[in-house]
C-alpha positions as CSV (number, residue, x, y, z in Angstrom):
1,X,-8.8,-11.8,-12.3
2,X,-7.4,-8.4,-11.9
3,X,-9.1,-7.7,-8.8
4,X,-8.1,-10.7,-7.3
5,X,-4.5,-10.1,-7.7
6,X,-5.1,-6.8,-6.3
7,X,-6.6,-8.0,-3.3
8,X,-3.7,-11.0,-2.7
9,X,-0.9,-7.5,-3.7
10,X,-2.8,-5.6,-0.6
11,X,-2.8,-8.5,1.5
12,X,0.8,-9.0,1.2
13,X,2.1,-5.7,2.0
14,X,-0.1,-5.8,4.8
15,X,1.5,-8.8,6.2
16,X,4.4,-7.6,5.3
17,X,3.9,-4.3,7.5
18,X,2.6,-6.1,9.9
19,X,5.6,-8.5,10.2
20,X,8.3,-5.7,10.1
21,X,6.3,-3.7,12.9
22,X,6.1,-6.9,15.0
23,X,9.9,-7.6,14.5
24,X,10.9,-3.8,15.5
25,X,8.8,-3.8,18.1
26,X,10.6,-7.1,19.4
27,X,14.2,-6.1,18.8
28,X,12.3,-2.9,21.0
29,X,11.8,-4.5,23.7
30,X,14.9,-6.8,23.8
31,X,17.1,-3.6,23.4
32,X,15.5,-2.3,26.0
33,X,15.9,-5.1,28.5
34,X,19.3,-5.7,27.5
35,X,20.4,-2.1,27.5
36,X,18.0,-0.7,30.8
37,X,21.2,0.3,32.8
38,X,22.3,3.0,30.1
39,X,19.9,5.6,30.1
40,X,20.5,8.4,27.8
41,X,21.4,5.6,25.2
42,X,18.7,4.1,26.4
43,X,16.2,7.1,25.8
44,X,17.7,7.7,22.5
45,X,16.9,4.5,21.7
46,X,13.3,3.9,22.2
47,X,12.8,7.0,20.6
48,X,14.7,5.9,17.7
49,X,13.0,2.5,17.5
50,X,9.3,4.6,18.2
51,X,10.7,6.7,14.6
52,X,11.0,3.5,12.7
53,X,7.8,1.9,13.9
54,X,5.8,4.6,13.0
55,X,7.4,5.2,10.4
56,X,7.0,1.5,8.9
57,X,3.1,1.8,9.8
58,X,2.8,5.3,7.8
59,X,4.3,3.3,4.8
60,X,2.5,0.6,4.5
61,X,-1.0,2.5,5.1
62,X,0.4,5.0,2.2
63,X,1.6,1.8,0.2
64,X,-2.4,0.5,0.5
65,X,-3.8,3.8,-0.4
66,X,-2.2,3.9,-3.8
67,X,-3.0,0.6,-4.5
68,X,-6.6,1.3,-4.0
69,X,-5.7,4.6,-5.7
70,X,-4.2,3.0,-9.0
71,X,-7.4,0.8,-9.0
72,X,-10.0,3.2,-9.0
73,X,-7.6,4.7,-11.9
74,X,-7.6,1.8,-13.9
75,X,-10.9,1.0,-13.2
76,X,-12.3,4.5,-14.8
77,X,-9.7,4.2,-17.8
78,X,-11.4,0.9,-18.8
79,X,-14.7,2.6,-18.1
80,X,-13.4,5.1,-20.5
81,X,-12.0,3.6,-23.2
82,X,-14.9,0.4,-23.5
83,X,-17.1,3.8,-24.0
84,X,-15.3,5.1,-26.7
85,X,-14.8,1.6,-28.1
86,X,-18.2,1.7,-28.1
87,X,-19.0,5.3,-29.5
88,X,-16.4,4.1,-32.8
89,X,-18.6,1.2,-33.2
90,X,-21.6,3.1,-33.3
91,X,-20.6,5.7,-35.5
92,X,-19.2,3.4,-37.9
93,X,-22.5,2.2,-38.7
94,X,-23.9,5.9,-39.4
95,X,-21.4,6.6,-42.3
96,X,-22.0,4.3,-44.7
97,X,-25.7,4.2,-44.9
98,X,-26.5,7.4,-47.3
């Protein structure tokens, strides 16, 4: 169940990267077009936008990464602790048989 509702958290912020880098790169390219006759602001501008998009990417790729991340992590802390459920168990039935 867990690992399902990983997968559908990793999808969404995917899509929702995706969408925000499509919508930037739209209002991009209608900034441009609207504003083509200004060109220091125009420069600025692209540059600018170029920041954002990349930035946005870098985030969501960071955002996926620590998802996998915190599921290895919680993945190994179950490992973990069904062992030493187990070990408790085990050990229990040593102590009393003298």
């Amino acid at each position: 169940m867990q690992i399902a509702s990983r997968r559908k958290t990793i999808a969404f912020f995917v899509a929702l990267g995706a969408c925000l880098v499509s919508l930037a790169v739209a209002l991009n390219i209608g900034w441009i077009l609207l504003n083509w006759r200004a060109g220091v602001l125009l420069f600025f501008g692209v540059i600018f936008f170029a920041a954002i998009i990349v930035g946005m990417i870098l985030n969501t790729s960071f955002l996926i990464r620590e998802i996998k991340l915190n599921e290895q992590h919680d993945s190994f802390i179950t490992r973990l602790s069904s062992g030493a459920m187990w070990m408790k168990s085990s050990a229990s039935n040593f102590t009393g048989s003298c």
